[in-house]
C-alpha positions in Angstrom: 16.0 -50.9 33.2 16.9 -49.5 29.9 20.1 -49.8 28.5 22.1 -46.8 27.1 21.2 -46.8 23.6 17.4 -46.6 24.6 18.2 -43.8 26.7 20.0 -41.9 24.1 17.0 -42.7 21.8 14.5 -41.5 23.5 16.7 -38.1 24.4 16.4 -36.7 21.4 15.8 -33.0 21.1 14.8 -31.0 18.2 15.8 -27.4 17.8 13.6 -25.4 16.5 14.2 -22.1 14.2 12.4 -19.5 12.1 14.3 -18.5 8.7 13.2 -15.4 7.4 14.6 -14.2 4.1 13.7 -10.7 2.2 13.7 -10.3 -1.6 12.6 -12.3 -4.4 14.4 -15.8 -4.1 15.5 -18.2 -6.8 13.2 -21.1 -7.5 15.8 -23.8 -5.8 16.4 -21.3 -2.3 14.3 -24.1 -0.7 16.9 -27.3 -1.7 20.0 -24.9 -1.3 18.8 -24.0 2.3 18.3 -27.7 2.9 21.2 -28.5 1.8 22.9 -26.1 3.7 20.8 -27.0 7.2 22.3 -30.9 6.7 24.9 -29.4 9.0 23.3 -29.5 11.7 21.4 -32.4 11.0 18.1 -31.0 9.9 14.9 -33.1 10.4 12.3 -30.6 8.7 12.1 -27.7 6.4 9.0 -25.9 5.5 8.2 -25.0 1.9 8.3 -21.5 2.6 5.6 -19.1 3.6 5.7 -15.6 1.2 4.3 -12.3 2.4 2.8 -9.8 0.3 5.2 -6.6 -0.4 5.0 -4.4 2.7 6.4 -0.8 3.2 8.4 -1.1 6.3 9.2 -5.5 7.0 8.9 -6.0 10.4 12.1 -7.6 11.1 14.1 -5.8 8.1 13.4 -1.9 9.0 16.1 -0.8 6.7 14.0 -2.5 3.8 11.5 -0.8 1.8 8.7 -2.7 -0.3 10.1 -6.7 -0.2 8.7 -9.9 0.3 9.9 -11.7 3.0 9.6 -15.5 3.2 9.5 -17.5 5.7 10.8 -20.9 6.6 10.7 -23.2 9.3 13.1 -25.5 10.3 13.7 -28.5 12.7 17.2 -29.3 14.0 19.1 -32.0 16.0 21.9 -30.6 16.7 22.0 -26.8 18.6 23.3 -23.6 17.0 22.9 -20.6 17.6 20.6 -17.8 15.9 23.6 -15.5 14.8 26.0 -18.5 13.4 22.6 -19.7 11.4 22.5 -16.4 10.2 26.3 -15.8 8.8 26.0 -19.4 7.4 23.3 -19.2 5.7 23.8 -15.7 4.0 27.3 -17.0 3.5 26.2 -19.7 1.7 23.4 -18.5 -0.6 25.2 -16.0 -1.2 23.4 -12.7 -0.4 24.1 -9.7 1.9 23.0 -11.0 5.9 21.2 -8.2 6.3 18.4 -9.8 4.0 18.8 -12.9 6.5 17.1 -13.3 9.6 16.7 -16.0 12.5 14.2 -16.6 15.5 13.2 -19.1 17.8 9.7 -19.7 17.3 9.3 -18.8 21.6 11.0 -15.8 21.9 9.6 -12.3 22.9 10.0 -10.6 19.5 7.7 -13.6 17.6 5.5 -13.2 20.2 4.8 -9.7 19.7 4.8 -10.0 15.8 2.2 -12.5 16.5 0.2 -9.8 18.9 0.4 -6.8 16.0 -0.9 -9.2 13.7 -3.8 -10.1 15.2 -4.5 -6.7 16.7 -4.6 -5.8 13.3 -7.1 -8.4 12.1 -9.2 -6.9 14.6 -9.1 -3.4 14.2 -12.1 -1.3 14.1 -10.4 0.7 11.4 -10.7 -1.5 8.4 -9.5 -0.5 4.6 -12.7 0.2 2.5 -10.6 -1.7 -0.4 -11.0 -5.1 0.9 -14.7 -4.4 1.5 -15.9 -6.1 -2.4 -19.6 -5.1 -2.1 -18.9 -1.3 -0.3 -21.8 -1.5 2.2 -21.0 1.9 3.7 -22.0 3.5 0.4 -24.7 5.7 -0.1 -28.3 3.9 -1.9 -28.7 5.7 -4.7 -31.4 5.7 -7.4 -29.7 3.9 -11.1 -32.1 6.3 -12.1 -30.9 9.5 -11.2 -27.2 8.4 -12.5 -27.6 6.7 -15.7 -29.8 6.2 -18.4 -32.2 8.3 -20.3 -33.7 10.1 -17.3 -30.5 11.1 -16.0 -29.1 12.5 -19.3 -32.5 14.5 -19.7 -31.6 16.2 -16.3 -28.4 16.9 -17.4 -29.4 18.8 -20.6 -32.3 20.5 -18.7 -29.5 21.6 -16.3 -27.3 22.8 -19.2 -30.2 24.8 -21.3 -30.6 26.6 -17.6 -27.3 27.4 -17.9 -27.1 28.4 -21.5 -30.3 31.1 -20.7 -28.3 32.6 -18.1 -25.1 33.1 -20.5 -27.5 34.3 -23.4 -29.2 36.6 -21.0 -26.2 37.9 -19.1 -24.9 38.8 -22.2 -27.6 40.6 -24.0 -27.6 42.9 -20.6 -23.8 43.7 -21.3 -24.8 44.6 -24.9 -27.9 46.3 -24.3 -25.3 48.6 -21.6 -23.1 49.0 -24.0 -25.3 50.5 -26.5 -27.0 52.8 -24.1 -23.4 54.3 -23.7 -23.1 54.9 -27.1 -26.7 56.4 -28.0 -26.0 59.0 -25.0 -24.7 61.9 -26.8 -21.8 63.6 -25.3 -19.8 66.9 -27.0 -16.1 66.1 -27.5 -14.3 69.4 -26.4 -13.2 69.5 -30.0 -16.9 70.6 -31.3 -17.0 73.2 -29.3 -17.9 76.1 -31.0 -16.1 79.0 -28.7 -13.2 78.6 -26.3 -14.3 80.6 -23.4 -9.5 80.9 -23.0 -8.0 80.8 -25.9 -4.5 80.8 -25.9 -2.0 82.6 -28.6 
């Protein structure tokens, strides 16, 4: 039979929480959230997982573009996620609406975890992560650079140049028709069939 202190031993439980923190933290965030989770006896922190900048955080909708890092922490003694919360942007100092704490198990994690890797999986892809751009159309280096290409593009440009000359030697060619036809201005007129006194 085991006596007491063996019991209490191996009784132990560790309490587990998720920290999640927006903004760009100071380089010592890490020890000063240690430091603060010796309160409650705190068996493990994690270095701190960063995000890249997103539009719309999951957990901080009234964010906009911030980095949210992540930190995991191991407890022995129980509080609860709100008190963790106040205490922690009480003592770093900072708004608690930047602050944020989860139990790794509940519901909301869960379904973070769900969106993520849907996402991963999705059929519609970004075309910027895609380095080599394999949906692109083959095309000739030929026909886009180098000497053949800029031979074409003259070609193309004495084509239109013709055009422009030859448009505009019609207009002129109009113009002087219009002037070699020979109309009377009513002034040369030699009689005025109602002259007026």
């Amino acid at each position: 039979m085991s006596n007491f202190t063996q019991y209490l031993t191996e009784s132990t439980k560790a309490y587990d929480y998720r920290i999640k923190v927006a903004g760009v933290l100071a380089d010592d965030f890490a020890n000063k959230l240690e430091t603060a989770m010796a309160k409650w006896d705190c068996q493990s922190l994690s270095s701190g997982k960063t995000t890249p900048i997103v539009e719309l955080p999951l957990d901080f909708p009234h964010l906009k573009n911030e980095i949210v890092t992540i930190f995991d922490c191991s407890t022995n003694y129980p509080a609860s996620i709100h008190e963790l919360r106040e205490y922690i942007a009480d003592y770093m100092r900072m708004s608690p609406s930047y602050v944020v704490v989860r139990k790794p198990g509940e519901p909301t994690e869960e379904y973070q975890e769900e969106i993520k890797d849907k996402k991963d999986e999705s059929e519609f892809k970004s075309k910027l992560h895609d380095l080599e751009y394999k949906d692109a159309p083959k095309v000739k280096a030929d026909e886009v650079y180098g000497d053949k290409a800029n031979q074409s593009l003259l070609k193309e440009l004495l084509k239109d140049k013709k055009k422009q000359e030859f448009s505009k030697t019609e207009k002129t060619q109009e113009a002087q028709s219009k002037e070699s036809e020979s109309t009377l201005s009513p002034l040369s007129k030699s009689t005025n069939p109602k002259p007026v006194r």
